[in-house]
C-alpha positions in Angstrom: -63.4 36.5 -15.6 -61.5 35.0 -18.7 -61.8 31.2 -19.3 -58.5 28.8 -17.8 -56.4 27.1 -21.0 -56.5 23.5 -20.6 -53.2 22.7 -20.9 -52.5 20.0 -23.6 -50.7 16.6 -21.9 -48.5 15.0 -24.4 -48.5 11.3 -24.3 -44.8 9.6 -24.0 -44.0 5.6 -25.2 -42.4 4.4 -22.6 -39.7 2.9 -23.3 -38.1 -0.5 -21.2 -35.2 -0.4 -19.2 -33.4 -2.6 -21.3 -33.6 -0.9 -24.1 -32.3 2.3 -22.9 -29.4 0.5 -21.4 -28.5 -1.3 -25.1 -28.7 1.9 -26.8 -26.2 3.6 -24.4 -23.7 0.7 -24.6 -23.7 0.8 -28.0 -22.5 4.0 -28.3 -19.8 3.9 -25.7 -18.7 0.8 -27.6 -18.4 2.8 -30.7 -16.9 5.7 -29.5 -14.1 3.7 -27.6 -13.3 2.3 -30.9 -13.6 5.6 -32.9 -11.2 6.6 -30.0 -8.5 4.1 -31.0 -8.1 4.5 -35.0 -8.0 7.7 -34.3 -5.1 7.4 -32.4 -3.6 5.1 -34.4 -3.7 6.7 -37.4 -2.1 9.6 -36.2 0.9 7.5 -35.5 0.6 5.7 -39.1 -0.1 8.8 -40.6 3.1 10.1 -43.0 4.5 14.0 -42.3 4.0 15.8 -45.5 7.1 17.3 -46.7 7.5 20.8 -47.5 8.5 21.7 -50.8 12.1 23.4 -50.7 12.0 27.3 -52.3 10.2 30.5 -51.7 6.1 30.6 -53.2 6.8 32.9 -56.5 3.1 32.7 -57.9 0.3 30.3 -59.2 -1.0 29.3 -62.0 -4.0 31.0 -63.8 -4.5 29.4 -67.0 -2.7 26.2 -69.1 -2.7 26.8 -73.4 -2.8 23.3 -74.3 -1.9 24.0 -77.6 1.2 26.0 -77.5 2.5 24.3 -73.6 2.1 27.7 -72.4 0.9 28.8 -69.1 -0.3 31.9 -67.4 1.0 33.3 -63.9 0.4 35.5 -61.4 3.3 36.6 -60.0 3.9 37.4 -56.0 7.8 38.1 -56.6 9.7 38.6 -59.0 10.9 36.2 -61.6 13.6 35.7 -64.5 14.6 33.7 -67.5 17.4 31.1 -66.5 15.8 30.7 -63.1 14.4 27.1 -62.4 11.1 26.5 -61.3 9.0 24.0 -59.5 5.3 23.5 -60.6 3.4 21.5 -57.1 -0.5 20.6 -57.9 -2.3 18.3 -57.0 -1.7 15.8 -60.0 1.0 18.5 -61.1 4.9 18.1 -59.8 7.3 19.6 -62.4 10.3 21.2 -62.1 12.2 23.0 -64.8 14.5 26.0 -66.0 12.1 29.0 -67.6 13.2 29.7 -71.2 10.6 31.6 -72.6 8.3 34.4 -70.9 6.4 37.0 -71.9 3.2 39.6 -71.3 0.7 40.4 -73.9 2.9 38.3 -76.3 6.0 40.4 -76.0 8.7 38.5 -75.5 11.0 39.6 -71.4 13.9 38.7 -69.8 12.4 39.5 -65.9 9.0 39.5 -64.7 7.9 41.2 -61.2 5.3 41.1 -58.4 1.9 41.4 -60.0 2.8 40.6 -63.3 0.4 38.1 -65.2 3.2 36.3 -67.4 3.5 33.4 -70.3 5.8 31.1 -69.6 6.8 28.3 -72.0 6.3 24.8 -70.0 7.5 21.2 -70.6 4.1 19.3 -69.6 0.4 20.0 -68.8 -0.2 22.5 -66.0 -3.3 23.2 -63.7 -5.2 26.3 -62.4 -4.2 26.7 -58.7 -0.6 25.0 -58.8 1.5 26.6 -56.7 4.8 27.7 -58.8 7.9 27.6 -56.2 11.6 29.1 -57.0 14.3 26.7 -56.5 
């Protein structure tokens, strides 16, 4: 016949009462509290506001040395048109004077385009480039 296992015992601390019964007070302290700054700062919390105008691409690229920057287009865009520039430390809005593609000056760019434009201050990578 095969030899029994000896099953191992693990030895437990035991552990008072009262310390059990702290423990789980303290945390239904803390989450009551948690509870209620939630709560209020949902109510103290501002609503963001949507920038007016239709997403017409983002920014790629920024030429610090010539205020130029580079973006990809999602619909189609054209000199005269004014433009709003939303990043996060980015918030410019101006009228587009100057554009071009592989330094060839254009009047109109469309979807998918990857265009120069001529900007008044310092742009970001990611900023969001609106239509207004």
């Amino acid at each position: 016949m095969a030899a029994k296992k000896k099953k191992k015992t693990v030895r437990r601390k035991k552990v008072s009462k009262k310390r059990v019964v702290k423990k789980i007070t303290r945390k239904k302290v803390v989450k009551k509290v948690i509870k209620k700054s939630v709560k209020k700062a949902r109510k103290a919390a501002p609503r963001v506001k949507k920038v007016e105008g239709k997403v017409i691409g983002k920014v790629t690229h920024y030429f610090p040395h010539v205020n130029a920057g580079v973006i990809k287009l999602k619909a189609p865009l054209a000199v005269g048109d004014t433009i709003k520039i939303k990043g996060h430390t980015t918030d410019l809005t101006q009228t587009i004077t100057s554009m071009q593609i592989d330094r060839v000056p254009i009047t109109q760019g469309k979807k998918g385009d990857e265009i120069g434009l001529l900007v008044d201050a310092r742009v970001r990578g990611n900023d969001i480039v609106y239509k207004v």
